[in-house]
VEXGUTOR-902873 format. One record per residue: x, z negated, y of N, C-alpha, C in turn; residue in three letters; residue number from 1. Coordinates in nm, 2 decimals, always signed. Last residue first. Example, Ala and Ser with C-alpha at 12.3 -4.5 7.8 and 13.67 -1.06 7.14 Angstrom:
BEGIN
+--------+--------+--------+--------+--------+--------+--------+--------+--------+------+------+
|    n_x |    n_z |    n_y |   ca_x |   ca_z |   ca_y |    c_x |    c_z |    c_y | resn | resi |
+--------+--------+--------+--------+--------+--------+--------+--------+--------+------+------+
|  +1.28 |  -0.71 |  -0.22 |  +1.37 |  -0.71 |  -0.11 |  +1.29 |  -0.79 |  +0.00 |  Ser |    2 |
|  +1.32 |  -0.78 |  -0.57 |  +1.23 |  -0.78 |  -0.45 |  +1.32 |  -0.78 |  -0.33 |  Ala |    1 |
+--------+--------+--------+--------+--------+--------+--------+--------+--------+------+------+
END
This chain:
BEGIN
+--------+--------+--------+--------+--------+--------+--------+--------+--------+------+------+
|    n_x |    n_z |    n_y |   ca_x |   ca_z |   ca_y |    c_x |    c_z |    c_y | resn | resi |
+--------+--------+--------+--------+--------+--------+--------+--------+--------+------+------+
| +14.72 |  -9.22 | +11.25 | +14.66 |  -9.30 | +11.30 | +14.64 |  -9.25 | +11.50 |  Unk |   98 |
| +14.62 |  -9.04 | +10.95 | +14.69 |  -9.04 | +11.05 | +14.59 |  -9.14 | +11.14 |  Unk |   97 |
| +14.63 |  -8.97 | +10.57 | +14.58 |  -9.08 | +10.68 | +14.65 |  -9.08 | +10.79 |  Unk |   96 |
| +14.60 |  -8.79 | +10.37 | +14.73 |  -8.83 | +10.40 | +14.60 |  -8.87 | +10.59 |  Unk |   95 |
| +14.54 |  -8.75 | +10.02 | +14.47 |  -8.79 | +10.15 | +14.65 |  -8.81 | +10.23 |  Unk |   94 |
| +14.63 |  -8.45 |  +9.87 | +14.63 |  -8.60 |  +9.86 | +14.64 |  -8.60 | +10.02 |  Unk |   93 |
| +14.55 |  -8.15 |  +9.67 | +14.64 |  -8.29 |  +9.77 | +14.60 |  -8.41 |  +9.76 |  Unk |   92 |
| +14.43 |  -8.01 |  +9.48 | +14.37 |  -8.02 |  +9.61 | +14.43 |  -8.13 |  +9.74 |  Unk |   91 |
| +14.59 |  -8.03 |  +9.26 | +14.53 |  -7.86 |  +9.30 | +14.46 |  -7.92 |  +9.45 |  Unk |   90 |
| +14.72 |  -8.22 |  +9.21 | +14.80 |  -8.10 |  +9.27 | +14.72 |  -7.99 |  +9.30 |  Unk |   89 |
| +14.49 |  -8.42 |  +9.20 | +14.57 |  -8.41 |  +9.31 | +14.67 |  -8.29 |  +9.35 |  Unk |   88 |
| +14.40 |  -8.32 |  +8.92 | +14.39 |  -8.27 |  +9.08 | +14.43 |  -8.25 |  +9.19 |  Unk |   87 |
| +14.55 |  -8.43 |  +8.76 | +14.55 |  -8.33 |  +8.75 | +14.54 |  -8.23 |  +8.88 |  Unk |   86 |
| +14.51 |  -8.75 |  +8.82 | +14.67 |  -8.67 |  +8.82 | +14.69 |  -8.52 |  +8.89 |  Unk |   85 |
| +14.21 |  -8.72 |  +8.79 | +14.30 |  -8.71 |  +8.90 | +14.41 |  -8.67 |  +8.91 |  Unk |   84 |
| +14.20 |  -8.65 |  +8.49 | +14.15 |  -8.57 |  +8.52 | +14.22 |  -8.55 |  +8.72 |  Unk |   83 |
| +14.32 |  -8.93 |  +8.44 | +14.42 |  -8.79 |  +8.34 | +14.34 |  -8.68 |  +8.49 |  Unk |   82 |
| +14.14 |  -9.09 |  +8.51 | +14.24 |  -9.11 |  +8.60 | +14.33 |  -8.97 |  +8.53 |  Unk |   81 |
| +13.93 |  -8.99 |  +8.36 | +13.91 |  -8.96 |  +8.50 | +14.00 |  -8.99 |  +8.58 |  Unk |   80 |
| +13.95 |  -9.10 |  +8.11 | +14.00 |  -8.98 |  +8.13 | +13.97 |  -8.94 |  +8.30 |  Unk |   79 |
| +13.97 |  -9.43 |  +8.14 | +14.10 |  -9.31 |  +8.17 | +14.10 |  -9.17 |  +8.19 |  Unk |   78 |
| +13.70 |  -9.40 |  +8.22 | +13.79 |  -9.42 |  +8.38 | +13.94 |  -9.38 |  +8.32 |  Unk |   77 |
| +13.54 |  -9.13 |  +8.07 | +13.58 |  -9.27 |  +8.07 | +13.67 |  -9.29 |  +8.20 |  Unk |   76 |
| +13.30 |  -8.91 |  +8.18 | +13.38 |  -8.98 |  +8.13 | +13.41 |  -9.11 |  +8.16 |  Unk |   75 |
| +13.04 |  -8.77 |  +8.41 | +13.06 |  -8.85 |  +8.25 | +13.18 |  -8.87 |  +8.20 |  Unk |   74 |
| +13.18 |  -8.68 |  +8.60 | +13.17 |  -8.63 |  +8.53 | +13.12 |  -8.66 |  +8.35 |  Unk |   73 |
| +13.07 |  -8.85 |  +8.81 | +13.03 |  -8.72 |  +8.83 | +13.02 |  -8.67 |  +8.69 |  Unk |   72 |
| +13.16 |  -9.08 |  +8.68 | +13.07 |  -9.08 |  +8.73 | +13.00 |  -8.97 |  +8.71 |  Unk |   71 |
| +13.46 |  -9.01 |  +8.75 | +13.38 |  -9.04 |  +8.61 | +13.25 |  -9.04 |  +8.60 |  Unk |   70 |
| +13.47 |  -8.96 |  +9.00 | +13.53 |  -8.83 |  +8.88 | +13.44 |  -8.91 |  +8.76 |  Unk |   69 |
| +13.44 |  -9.22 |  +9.12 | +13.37 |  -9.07 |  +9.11 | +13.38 |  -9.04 |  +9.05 |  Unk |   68 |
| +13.57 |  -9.45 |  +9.06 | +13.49 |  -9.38 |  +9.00 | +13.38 |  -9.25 |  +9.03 |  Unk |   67 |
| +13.64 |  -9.48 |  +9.41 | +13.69 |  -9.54 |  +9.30 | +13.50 |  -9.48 |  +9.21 |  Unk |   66 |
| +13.79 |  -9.17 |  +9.57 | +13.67 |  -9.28 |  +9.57 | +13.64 |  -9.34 |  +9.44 |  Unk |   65 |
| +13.99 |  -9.01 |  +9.59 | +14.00 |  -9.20 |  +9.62 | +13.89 |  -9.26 |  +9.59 |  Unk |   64 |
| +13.85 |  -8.81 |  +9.56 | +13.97 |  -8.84 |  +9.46 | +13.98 |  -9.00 |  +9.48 |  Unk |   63 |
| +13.76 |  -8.74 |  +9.81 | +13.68 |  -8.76 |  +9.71 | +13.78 |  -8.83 |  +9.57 |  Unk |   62 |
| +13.99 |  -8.64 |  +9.96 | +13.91 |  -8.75 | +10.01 | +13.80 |  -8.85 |  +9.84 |  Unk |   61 |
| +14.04 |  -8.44 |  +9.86 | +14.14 |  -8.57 |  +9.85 | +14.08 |  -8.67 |  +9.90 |  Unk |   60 |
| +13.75 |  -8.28 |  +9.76 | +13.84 |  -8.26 |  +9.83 | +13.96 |  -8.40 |  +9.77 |  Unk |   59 |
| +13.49 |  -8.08 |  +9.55 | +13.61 |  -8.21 |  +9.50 | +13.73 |  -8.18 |  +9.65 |  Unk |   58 |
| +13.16 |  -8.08 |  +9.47 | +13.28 |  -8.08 |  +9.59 | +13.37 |  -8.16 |  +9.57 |  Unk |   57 |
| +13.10 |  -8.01 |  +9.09 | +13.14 |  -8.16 |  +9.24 | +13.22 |  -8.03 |  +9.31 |  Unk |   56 |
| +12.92 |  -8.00 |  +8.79 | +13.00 |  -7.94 |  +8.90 | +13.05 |  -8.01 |  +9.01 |  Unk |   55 |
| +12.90 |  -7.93 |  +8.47 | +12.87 |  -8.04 |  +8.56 | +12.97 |  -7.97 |  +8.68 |  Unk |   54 |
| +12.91 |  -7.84 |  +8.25 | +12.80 |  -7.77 |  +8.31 | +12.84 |  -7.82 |  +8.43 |  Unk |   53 |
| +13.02 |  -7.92 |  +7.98 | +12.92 |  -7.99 |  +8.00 | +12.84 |  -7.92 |  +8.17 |  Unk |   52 |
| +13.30 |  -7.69 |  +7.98 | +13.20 |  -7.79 |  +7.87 | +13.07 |  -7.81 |  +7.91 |  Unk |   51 |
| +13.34 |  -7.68 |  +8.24 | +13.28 |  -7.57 |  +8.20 | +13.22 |  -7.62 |  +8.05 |  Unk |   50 |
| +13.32 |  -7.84 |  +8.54 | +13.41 |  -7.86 |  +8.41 | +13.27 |  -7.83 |  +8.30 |  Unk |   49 |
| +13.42 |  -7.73 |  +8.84 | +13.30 |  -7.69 |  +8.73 | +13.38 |  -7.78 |  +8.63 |  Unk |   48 |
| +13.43 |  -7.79 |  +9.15 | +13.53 |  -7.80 |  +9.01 | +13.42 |  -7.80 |  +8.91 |  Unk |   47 |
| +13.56 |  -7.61 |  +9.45 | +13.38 |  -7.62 |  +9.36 | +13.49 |  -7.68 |  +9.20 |  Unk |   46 |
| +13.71 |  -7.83 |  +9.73 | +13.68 |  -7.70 |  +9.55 | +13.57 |  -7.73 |  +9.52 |  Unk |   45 |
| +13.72 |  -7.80 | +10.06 | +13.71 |  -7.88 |  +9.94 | +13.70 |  -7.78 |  +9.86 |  Unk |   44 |
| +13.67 |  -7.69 | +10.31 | +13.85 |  -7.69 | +10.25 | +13.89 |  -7.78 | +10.14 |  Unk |   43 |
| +13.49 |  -7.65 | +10.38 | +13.59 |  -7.76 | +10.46 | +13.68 |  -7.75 | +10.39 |  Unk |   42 |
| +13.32 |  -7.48 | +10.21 | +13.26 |  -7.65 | +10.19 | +13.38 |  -7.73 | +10.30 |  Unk |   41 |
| +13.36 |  -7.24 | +10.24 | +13.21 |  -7.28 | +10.24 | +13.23 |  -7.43 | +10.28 |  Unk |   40 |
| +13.59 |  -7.17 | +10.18 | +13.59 |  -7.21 | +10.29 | +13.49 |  -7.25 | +10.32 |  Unk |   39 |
| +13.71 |  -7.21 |  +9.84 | +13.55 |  -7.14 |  +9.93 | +13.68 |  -7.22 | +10.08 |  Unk |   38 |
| +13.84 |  -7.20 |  +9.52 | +13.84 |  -7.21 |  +9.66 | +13.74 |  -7.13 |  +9.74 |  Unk |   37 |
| +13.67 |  -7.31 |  +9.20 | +13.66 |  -7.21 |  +9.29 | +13.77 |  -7.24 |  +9.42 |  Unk |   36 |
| +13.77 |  -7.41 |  +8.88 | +13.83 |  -7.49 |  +8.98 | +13.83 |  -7.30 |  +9.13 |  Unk |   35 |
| +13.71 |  -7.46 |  +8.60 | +13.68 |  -7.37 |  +8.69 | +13.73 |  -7.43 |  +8.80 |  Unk |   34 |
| +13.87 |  -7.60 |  +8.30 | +13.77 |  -7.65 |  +8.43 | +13.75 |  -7.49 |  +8.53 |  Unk |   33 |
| +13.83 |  -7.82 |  +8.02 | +13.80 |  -7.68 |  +8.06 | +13.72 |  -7.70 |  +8.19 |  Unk |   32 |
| +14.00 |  -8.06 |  +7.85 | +13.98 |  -8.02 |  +8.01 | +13.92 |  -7.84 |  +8.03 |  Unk |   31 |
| +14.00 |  -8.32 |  +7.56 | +14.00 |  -8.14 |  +7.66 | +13.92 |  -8.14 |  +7.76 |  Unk |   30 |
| +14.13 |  -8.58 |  +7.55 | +14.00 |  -8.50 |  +7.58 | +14.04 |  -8.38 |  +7.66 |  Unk |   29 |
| +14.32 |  -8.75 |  +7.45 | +14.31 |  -8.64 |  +7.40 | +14.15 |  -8.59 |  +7.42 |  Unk |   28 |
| +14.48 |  -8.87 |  +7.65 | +14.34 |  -8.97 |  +7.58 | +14.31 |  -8.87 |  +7.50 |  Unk |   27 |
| +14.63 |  -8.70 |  +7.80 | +14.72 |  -8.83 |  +7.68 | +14.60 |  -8.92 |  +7.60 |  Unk |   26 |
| +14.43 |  -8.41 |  +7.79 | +14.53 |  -8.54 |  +7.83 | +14.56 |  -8.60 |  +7.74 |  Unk |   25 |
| +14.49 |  -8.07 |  +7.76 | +14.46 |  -8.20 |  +7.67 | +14.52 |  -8.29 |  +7.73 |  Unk |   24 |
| +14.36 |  -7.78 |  +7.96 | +14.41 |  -7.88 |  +7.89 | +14.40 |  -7.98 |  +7.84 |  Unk |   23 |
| +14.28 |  -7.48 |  +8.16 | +14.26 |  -7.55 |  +8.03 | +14.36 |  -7.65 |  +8.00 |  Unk |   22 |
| +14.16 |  -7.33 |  +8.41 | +14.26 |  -7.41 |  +8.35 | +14.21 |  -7.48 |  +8.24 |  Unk |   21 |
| +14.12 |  -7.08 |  +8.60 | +14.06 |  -7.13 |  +8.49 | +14.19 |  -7.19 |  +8.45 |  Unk |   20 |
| +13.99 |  -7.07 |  +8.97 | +14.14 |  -7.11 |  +8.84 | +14.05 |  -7.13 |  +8.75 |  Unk |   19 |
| +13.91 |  -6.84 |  +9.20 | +13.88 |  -6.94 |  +9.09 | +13.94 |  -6.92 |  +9.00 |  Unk |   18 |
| +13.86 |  -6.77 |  +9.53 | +13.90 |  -6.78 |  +9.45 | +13.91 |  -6.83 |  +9.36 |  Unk |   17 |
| +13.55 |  -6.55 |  +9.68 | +13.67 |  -6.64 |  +9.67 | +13.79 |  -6.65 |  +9.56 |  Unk |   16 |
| +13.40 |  -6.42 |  +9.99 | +13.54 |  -6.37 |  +9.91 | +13.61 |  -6.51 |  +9.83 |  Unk |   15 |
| +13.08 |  -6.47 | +10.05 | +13.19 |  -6.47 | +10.10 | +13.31 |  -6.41 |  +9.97 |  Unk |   14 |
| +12.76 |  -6.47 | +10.21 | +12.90 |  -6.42 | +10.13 | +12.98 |  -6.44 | +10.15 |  Unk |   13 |
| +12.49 |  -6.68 | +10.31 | +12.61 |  -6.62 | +10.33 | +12.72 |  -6.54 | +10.20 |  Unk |   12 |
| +12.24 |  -6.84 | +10.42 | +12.27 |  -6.73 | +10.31 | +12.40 |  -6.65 | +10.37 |  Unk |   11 |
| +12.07 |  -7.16 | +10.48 | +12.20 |  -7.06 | +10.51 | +12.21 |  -6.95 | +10.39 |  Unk |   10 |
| +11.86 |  -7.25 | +10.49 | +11.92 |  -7.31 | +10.59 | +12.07 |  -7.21 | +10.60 |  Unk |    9 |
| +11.54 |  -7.02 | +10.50 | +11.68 |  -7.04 | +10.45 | +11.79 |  -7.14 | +10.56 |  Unk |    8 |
| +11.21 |  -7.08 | +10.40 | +11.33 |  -7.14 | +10.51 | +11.46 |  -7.15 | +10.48 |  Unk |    7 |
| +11.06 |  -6.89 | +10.20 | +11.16 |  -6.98 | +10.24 | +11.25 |  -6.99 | +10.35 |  Unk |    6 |
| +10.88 |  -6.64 | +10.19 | +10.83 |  -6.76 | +10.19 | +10.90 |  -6.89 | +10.23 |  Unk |    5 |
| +11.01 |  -6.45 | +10.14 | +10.99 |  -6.45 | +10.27 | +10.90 |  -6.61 | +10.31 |  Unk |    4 |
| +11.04 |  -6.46 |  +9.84 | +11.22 |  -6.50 |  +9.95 | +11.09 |  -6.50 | +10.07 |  Unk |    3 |
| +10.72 |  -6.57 |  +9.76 | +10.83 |  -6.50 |  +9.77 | +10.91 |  -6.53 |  +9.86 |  Unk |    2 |
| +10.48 |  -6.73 |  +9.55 | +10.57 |  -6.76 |  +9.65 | +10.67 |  -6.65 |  +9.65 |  Unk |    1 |
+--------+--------+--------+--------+--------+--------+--------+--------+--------+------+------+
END
């Protein structure tokens, strides 16, 4: 099989940006995360958490959703409420208009 062989639904470049942050919550589990901005995905992050490999589109929308982060990321629901705190400043918070 070669590239001419695939239906691409999209191939694009682009220019981004990516935080490396490191820290310890109050549960004492270390945080090593990649945290990309793209305009790929709406204005959501690529959040790698560089331990375990594991990746998510992370917007504010996604933050509310009860157990994602833990889910996505294998942890416990404290460390995925430590891991929100954290986010919310890097990606906001839903703000609902009627």
């Amino acid at each position: 099989m070669t590239a001419i062989d695939f239906d691409y639904l999209y191939d694009e470049q682009e220019q981004t940006t990516t935080r490396f942050v490191s820290f310890i919550g109050k549960q004492l589990h270390r945080y090593d995360l990649a945290i990309t901005t793209t305009n790929h995905f709406y204005g959501k992050h690529l959040v790698t958490d560089i331990q375990s490999g594991k990746t998510a589109i992370i917007g504010a929308d996604d933050l509310e959703e009860d157990g994602y982060l833990s889910y996505t990321y294998k942890i416990s629901e404290e460390e995925a409420e430590e891991l929100k705190m954290f986010l919310v400043e890097v990606v906001g918070i839903v703000n609902f208009t009627d």
